[in-house]
C-alpha positions as CSV (number, residue, x, y, z in Angstrom):
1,X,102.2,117.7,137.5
2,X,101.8,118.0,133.7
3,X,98.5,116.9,132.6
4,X,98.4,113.6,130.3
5,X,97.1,113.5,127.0
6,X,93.8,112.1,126.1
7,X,95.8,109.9,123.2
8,X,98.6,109.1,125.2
9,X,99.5,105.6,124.9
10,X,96.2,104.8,122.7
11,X,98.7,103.9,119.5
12,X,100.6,101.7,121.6
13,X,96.7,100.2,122.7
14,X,95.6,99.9,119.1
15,X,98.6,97.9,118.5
16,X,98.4,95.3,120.7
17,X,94.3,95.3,120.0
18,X,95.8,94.8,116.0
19,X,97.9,91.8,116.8
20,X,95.8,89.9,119.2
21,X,93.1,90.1,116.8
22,X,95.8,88.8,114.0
23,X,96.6,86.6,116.0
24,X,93.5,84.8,116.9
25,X,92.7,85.1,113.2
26,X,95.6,83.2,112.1
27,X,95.0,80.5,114.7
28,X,91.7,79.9,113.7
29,X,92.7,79.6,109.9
30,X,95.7,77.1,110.4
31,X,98.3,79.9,110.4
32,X,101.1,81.2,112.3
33,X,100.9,84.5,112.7
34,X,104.2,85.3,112.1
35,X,103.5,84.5,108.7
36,X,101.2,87.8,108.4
37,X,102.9,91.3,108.3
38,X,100.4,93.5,109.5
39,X,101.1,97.2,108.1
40,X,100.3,99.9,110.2
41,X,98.3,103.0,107.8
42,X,99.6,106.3,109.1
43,X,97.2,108.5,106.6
44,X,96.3,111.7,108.8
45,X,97.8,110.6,111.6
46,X,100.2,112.3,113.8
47,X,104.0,111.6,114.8
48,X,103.0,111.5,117.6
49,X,100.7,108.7,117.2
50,X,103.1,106.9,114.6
51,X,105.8,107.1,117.3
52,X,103.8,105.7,120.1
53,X,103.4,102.5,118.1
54,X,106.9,102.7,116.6
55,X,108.1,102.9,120.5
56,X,105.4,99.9,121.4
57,X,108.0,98.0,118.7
58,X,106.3,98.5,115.5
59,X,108.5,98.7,112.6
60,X,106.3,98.4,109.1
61,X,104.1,101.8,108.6
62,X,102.2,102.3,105.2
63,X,101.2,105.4,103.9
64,X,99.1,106.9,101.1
65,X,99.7,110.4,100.9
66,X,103.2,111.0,99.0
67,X,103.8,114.7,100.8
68,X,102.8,112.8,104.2
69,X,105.3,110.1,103.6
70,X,107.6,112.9,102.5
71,X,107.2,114.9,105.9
72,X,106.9,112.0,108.4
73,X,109.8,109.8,107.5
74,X,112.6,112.5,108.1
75,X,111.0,112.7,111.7
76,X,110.8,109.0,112.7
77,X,113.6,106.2,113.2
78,X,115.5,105.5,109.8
79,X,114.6,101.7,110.6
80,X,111.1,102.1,110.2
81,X,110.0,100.0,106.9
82,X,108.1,102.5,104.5
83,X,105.3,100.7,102.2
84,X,103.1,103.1,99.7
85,X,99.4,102.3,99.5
86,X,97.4,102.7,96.4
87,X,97.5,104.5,93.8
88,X,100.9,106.8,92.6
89,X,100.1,109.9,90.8
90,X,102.9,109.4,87.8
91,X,103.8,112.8,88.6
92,X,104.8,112.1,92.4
93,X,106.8,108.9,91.8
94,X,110.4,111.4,91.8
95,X,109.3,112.8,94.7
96,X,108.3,109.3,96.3
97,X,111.9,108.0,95.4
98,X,113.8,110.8,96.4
């Protein structure tokens, strides 16, 4: 029997912790919280990681790093809906649009 990862499944756990919490948040403010789009950060994380929450039904990631977004994307589902966080280095925006 192959041995299961420490981090198996603990994206998947985040998420749900993530939402609940939004949740209960937007309740207590008068919202739905449909109406919040909660953006999951993928700086220095793994695909691994960004593929357990994609597969829990994620589908909005965020990421800082240009050459990260750059290497993850190609790997991941082409439905996944990209945003870039902070600050763009006027020398990376090619690359970022590429």
């Amino acid at each position: 029997m192959a041995a299961i990862s420490p981090v198996q499944g603990f994206g998947a756990a985040a998420l749900r912790s993530v939402l609940q919490r939004v949740k209960q948040a937007a309740e207590r403010s008068g919202r739905s919280s449909d109406a919040v789009r909660v953006v999951a950060v993928s700086k220095t994380k793994p695909v691994s990681l960004l593929r357990q929450v994609y597969d829990a039904g994620h589908r909005c990631f965020g990421e800082n790093y240009v050459q990260e977004l750059v290497e993850k994307a190609p790997q991941l589902p082409e439905d996944i809906e990209w945003h870039f966080i902070g600050h763009l280095q006027s020398n990376k925006v090619k690359t970022l649009l590429s």
